[in-house]
C-alpha positions in Angstrom: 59.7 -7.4 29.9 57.2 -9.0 27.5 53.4 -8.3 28.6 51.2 -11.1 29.0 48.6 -8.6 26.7 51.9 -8.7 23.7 51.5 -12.8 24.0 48.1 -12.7 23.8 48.8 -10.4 20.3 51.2 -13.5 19.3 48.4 -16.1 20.1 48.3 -18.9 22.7 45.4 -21.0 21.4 46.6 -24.7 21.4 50.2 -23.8 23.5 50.8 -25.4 27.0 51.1 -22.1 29.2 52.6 -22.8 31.8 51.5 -20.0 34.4 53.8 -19.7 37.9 51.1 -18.4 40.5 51.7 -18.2 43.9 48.9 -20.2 45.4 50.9 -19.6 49.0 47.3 -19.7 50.8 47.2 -20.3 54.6 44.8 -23.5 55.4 42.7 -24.4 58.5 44.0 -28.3 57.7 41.9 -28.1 54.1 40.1 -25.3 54.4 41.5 -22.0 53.0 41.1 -18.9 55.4 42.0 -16.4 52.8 41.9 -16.5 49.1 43.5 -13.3 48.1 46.2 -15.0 46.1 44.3 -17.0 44.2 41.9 -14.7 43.4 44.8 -12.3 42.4 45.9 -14.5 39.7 42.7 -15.8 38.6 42.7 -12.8 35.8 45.7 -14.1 34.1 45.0 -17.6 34.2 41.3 -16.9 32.6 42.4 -15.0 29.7 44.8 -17.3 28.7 42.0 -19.9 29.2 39.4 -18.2 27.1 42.8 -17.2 24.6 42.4 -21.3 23.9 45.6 -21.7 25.9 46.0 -25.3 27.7 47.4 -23.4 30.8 49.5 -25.4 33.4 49.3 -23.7 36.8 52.5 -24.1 39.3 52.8 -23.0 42.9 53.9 -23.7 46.1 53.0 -24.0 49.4 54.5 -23.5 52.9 57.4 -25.2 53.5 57.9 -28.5 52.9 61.6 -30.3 52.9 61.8 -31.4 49.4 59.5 -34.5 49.5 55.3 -34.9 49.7 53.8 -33.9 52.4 49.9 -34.2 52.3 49.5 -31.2 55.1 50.9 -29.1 52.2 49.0 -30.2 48.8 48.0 -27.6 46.6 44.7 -29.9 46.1 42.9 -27.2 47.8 43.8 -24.2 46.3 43.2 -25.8 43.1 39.8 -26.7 43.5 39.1 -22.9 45.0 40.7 -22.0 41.5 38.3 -24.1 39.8 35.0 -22.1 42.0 36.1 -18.8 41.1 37.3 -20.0 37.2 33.9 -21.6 36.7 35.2 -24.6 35.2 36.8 -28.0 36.2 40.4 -27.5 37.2 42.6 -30.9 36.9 45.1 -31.9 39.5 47.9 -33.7 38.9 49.5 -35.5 42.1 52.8 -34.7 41.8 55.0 -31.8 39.9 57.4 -33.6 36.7 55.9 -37.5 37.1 53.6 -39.8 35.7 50.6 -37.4 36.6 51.8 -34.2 35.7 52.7 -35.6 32.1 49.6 -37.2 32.2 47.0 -34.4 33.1 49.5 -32.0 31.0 48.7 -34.1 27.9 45.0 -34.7 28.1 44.1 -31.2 28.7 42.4 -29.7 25.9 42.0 -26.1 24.3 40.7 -23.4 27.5 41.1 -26.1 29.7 43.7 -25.0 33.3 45.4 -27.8 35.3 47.2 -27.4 38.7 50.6 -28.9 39.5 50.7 -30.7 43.3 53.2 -28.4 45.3 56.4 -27.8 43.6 58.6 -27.4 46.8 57.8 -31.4 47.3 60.8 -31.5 44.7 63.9 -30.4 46.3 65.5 -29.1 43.6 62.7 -26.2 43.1 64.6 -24.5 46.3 68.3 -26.1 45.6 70.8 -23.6 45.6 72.4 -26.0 43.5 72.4 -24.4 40.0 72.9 -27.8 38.4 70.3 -29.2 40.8 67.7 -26.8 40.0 68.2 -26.5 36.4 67.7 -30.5 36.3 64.5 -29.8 37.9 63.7 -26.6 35.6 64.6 -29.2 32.5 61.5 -31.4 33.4 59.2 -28.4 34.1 60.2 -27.2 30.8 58.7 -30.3 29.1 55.4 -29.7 30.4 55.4 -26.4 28.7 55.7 -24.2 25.3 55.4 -20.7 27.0 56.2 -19.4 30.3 54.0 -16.6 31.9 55.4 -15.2 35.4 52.9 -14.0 38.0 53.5 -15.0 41.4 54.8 -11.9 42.3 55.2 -13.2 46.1 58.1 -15.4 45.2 59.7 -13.3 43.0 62.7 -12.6 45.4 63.5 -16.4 45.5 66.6 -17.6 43.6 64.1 -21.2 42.9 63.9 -23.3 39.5 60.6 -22.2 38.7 60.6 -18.7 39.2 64.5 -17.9 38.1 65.5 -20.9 35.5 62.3 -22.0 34.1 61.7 -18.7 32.2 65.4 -18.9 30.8 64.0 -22.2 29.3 60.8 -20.9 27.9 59.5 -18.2 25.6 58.0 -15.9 28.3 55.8 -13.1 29.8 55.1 -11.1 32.9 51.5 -11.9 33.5 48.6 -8.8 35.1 49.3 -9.5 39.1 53.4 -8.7 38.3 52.9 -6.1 36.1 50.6 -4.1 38.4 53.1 -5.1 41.7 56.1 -3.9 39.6 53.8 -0.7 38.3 52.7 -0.1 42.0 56.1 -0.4 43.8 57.8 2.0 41.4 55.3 4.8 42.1 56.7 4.0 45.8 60.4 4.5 44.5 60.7 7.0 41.9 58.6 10.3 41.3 56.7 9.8 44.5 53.7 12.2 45.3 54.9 14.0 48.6 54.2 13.5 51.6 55.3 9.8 51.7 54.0 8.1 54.6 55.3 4.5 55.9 54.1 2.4 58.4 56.2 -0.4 59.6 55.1 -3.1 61.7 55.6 -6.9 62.6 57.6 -8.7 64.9 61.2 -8.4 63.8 63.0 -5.3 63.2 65.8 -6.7 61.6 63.2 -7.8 59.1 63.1 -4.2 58.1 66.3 -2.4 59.0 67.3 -2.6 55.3 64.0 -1.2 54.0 64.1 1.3 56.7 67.7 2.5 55.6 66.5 3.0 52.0 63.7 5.1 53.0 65.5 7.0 55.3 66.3 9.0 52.1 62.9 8.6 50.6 60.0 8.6 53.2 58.8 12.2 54.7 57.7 10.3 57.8 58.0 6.8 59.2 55.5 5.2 61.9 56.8 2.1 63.5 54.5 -0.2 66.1 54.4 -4.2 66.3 56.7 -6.2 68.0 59.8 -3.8 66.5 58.8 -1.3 68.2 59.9 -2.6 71.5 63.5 -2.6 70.1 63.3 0.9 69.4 62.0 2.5 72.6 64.4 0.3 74.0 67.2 2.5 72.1 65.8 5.4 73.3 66.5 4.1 77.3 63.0 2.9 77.7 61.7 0.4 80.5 60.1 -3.0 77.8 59.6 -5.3 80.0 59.0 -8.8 78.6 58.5 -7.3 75.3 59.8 -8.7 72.2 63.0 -7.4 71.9 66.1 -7.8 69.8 68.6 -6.1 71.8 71.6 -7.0 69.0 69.9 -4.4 66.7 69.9 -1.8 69.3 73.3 -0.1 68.0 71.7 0.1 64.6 68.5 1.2 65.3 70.5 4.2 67.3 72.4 5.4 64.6 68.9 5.0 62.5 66.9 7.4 64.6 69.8 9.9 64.7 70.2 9.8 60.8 66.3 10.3 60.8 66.8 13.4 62.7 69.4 14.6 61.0 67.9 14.2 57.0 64.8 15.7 58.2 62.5 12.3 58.5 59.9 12.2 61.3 60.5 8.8 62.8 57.5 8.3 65.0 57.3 5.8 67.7 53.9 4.8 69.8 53.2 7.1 72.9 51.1 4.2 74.4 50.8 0.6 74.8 48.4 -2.4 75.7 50.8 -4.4 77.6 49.6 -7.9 79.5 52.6 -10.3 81.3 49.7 -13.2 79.2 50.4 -13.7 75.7 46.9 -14.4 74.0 45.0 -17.6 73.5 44.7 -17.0 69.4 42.8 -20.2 69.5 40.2 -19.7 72.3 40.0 -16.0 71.7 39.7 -15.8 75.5 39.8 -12.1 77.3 43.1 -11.1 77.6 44.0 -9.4 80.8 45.7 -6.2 80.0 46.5 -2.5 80.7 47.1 0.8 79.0 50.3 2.3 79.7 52.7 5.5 78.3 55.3 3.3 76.0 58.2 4.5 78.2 56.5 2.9 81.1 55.8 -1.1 80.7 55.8 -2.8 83.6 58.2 -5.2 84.3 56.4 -7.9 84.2 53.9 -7.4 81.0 54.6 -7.6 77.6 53.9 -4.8 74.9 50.9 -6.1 72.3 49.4 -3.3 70.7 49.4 0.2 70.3 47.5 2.1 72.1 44.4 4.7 71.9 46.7 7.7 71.6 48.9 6.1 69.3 46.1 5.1 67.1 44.6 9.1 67.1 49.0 9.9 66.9 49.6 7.5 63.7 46.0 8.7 62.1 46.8 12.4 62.2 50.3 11.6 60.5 48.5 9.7 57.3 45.9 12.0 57.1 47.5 14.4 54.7 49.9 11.7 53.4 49.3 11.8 49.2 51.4 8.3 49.5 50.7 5.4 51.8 53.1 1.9 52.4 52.1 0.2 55.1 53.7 -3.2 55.9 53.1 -5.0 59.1 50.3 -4.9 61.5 50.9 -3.4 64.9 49.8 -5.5 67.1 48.1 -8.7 67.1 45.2 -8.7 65.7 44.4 -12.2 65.4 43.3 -11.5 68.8 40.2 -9.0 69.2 41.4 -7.8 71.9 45.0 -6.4 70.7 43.5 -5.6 67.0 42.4 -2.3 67.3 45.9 -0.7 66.8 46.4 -2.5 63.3 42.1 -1.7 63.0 42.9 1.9 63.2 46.0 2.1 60.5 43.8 0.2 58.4 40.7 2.8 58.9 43.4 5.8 58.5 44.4 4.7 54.8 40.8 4.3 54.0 40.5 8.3 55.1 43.6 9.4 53.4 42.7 10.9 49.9 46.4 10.2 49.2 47.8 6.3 47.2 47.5 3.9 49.8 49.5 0.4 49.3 49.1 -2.7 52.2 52.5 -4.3 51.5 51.3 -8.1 51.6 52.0 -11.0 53.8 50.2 -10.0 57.2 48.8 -6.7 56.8 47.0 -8.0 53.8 45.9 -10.7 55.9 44.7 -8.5 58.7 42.7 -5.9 56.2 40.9 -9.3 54.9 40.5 -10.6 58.6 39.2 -7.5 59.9 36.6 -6.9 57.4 37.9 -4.1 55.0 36.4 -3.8 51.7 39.5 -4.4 49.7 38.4 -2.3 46.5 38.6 0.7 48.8 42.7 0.7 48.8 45.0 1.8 46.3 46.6 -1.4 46.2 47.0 -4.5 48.3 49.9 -6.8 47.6 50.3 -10.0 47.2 54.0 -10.4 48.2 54.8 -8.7 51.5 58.6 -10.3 51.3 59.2 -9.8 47.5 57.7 -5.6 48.0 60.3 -5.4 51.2 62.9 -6.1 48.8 62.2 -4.6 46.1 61.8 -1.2 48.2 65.7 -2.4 49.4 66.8 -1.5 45.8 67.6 -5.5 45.6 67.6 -7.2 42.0 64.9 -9.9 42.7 65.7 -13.0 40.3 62.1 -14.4 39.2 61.7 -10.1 37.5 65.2 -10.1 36.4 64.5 -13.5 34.6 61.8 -12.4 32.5 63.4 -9.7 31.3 64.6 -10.2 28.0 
């Protein structure tokens, strides 16, 4: 895999980069709530702007069906771009039309330009290979080199992460070669012991991850919504919890071949259980009650761990020299049920060990809650593309820039 540091060696000055980011920022209609991903890529996208490269940034955003949709343009997270670049950023309006050509064309040496959305073209996502190559054809135009380094769509099979670079000269840019450099020190000569903390709503979001590391991780802490399937297993009471009683079978045999390889599989010893799910909005007091985990009422539903998991979970990453923690374990949007995912957070920050925050919502939650970023080993920008990777799964946007 070519380094974006080996193109820079080959000179860019005068070449259209074009520089696949992934500008996936959540938005409050147009304002941006968190910024980490555009401030992750912002290093590659400056060099090759002060290498005299005319650099032609592509992302997407959310989950539009294949056609514009205003409540997705990328029109904000390219003028954020432009703040923290310290220079005028062009837009163009669409992703392979009149604009795009356009604003490609007029840019001049240094200068960065934004492409609008490119999942308002169905055939970024097609799983039509002809479909998507058409699509990867057009992109290609815009473009002499290719520089990959939006590591959080990596795992997707989509034009301009897996055929665009087939198309191009191209390179693995800073934010993909420290994500790739991170998650291998998490898969091969791993500094004992290996701590993992799984959380978020689904556990069949993470029975595949969980089966890898059952042959890997010393210990494994689950909380979040998966949890409630788990106690579940173990002939607990759940009440309304969210529960995913198809997976209870696998999560059985999991927590026997945790006990018989030797893994401490550790589940919450408490709760904060409410039969109210939160107001996220209002922020309104939530009326809700401690309880042992194998005693939820009934009627009340399972939102965060509680105190004596918290002290629990903390004593278990305290001596951990390796930290992955993907998931919060409760919700924490809500001040109220935040102290759980508060407390994993604070535990990293005391373990002298490599701590990683595996993206999507726990990197979310560490920026919502106030944590000085610098002060982990690592956070990530792909919380989907990291899960998968840690699956031992080929993902097609690294694959393609190998060469």
């Amino acid at each position: 895999m070519k380094t974006i540091d080996e193109l820079l060696a080959e000179g860019v000055s005068g070449k259209r980069v074009f520089v696949r980011a992934d500008l996936n920022v959540p938005l409050d209609g147009t304002a941006i709530t968190d910024d980490g991903r555009i401030r992750a890529v912002q290093p590659t996208i400056a060099k090759l702007a002060e290498a005299g490269a005319r650099v032609v940034v592509a992302s997407h955003l959310g989950r539009p069906k294949g056609a514009p949709d205003p409540a997705f343009s990328l029109a904000p997270a390219a003028a954020r771009l432009g703040e923290l670049l310290g220079a005028d950023v062009a837009f163009a309006t669409d992703t392979v039309g009149a604009s795009a050509k356009e604003t490609v064309a007029a840019l001049a040496d240094g200068q960065v330009a934004v492409l609008e959305n490119l999942r308002f073209n169905a055939g970024e996502t097609s799983k039509d290979d002809a479909e998507r190559g058409a699509f990867a054809d057009q992109l290609a135009e815009l473009a002499d080199v290719y520089v990959g380094d939006g590591f959080g769509a990596v795992h997707r099979k989509h034009a301009s992460v897996f055929d665009l670079p087939a198309r191009l000269p191209h390179a693995a840019g800073f934010l993909i070669a420290t994500e790739v450099g991170v998650l291998k020190k998490l898969t091969a000569d791993v500094k004992r012991p290996y701590v993992v903390v799984l959380g978020g709503a689904k556990v069949s979001d993470k029975l595949a991850v969980i089966d890898q590391l059952l042959g890997k991780a010393d210990r494994i802490l689950i909380g979040g919504g998966m949890a409630y399937t788990f106690l579940k297993a173990k002939g607990h009471e759940v009440g309304i919890s969210l529960l995913q009683e198809d997976q209870i079978p696998v999560v059985t045999e999991y927590m026997e071949r945790a006990e018989e390889s030797g893994v401490e599989l550790v589940l919450p010893v408490d709760i904060l259980a409410s039969s109210d799910f939160p107001d996220l909005k209002t922020k309104a007091p939530a009326d809700f009650v401690t309880v042992d985990a194998d005693k939820i009422p009934a009627d009340k539903e399972g939102l965060d761990i509680g105190p004596r998991t918290r002290e629990l979970y903390a004593e278990k990453i305290a001596d951990a020299e390796t930290v992955f923690w993907n998931g919060p374990v409760g919700v924490f949007e809500h001040p109220d049920y935040a102290d759980g995912t508060r407390a994993i957070a604070r535990a990293l920050l005391n373990c002298d060990g490599f701590t990683v925050v595996g993206g999507g919502d726990s990197a979310a939650a560490v920026r919502t809650l106030g944590f000085d970023e610098n002060a982990f080993g690592h956070i990530s920008t792909g919380g989907g593309a990291s899960l998968e990777y840690l699956e031992g799964k080929t993902l097609p946007g690294l694959a393609a820039l190998e060469d």
